[in-house]
C-alpha positions as MATLAB code, in Angstrom:
seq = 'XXXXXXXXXXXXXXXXXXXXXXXXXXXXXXXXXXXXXXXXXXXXXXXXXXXXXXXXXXXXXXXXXXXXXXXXXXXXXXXXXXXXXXXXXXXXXXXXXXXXXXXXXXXXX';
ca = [
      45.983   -2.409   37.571;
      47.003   -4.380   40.396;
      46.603   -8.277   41.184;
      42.778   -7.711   42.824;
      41.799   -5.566   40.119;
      42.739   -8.050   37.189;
      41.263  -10.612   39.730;
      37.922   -8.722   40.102;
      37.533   -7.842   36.234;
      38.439  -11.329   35.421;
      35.672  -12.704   37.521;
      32.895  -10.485   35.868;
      34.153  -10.962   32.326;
      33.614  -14.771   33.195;
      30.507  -14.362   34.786;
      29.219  -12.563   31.940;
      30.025  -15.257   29.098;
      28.867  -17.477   31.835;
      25.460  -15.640   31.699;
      25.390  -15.090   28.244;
      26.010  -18.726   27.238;
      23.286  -19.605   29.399;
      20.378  -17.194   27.743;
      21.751  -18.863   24.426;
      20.870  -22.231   25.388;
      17.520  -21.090   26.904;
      16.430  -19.503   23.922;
      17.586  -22.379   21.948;
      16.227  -25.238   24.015;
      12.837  -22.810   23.936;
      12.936  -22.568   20.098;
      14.174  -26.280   19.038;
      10.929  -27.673   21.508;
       8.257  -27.903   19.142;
       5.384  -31.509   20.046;
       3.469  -32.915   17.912;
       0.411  -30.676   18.588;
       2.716  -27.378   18.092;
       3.602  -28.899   14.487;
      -0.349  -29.325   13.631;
      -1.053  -25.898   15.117;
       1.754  -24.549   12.931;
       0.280  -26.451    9.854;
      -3.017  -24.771   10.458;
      -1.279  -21.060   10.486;
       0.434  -21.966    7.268;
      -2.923  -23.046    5.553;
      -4.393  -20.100    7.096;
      -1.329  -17.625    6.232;
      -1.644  -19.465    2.768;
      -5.484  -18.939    1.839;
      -5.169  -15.132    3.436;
      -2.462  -14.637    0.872;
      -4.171  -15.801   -1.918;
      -7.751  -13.591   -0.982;
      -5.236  -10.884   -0.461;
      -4.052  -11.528   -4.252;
      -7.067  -11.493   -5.406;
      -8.720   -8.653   -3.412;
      -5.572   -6.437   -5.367;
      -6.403   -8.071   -8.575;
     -10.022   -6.814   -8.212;
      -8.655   -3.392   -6.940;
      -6.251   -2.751  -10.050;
      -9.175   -3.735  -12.472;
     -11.587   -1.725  -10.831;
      -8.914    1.073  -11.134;
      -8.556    0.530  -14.556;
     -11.928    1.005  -15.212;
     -12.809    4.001  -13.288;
      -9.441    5.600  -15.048;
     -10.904    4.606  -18.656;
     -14.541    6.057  -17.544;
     -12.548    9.260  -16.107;
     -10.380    9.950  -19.183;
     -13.981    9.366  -21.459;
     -15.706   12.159  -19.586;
     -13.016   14.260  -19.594;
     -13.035   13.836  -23.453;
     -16.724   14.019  -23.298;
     -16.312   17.421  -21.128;
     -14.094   18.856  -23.663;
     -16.324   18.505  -26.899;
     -18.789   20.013  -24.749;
     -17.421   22.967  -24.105;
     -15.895   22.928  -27.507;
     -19.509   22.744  -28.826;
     -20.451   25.373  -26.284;
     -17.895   28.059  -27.319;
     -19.014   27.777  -30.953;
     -22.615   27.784  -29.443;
     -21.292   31.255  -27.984;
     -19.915   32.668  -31.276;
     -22.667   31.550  -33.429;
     -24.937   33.369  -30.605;
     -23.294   36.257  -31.073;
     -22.747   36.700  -34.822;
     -26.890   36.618  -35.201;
     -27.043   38.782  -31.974;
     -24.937   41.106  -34.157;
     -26.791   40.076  -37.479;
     -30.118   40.780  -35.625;
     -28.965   44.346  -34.423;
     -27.777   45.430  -37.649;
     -31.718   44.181  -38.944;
     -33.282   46.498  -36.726;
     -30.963   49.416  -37.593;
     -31.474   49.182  -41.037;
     -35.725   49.126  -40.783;
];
């Protein structure tokens, strides 16, 4: 690397943290400006932000209630379901042991 080379890459290593320390200070200078009307706006988004938080919280609690009760209702008709077809299989039996009863009648007479 010669003397125009280290000359060149100098420059546009400078010119870069030149650049850079500028867009710093922008954004800073943008962020730190906040008036008096920016700080009530803000206050209004945080009581806002605040009170959609809390209808969110309860909008949830609602939710996992509501879940709780459709999961009771579901696991009482699924008992419901199975002492109905409990009571329909011995329905079944009992159906077929007079079918059977009933046959033998009729080849006795």
């Amino acid at each position: 690397m010669n003397r125009t080379e280290f000359t060149i890459a100098t420059a546009v290593v400078l010119f870069i943290a030149f650049a850079l320390g500028w867009l710093a200070y922008a954004a800073m200078h943008r962020f730190r400006r906040i008036k008096g009307s920016d700080m009530s706006e803000i206050d209004l988004l945080a009581q806002s932000l605040h009170s959609t938080e809390e209808a969110l919280n309860h909008a949830v609690q609602g939710a996992n209630l509501r879940e709780a009760e459709l999961l009771s209702l579901n696991s009482q008709s699924d008992a419901e379901l199975r002492a109905a077809m409990n009571a329909l299989r011995d329905v079944r039996a009992e159906n077929e042991e007079m079918r059977s009863y009933i046959e033998k009648m009729h080849a006795n007479n």
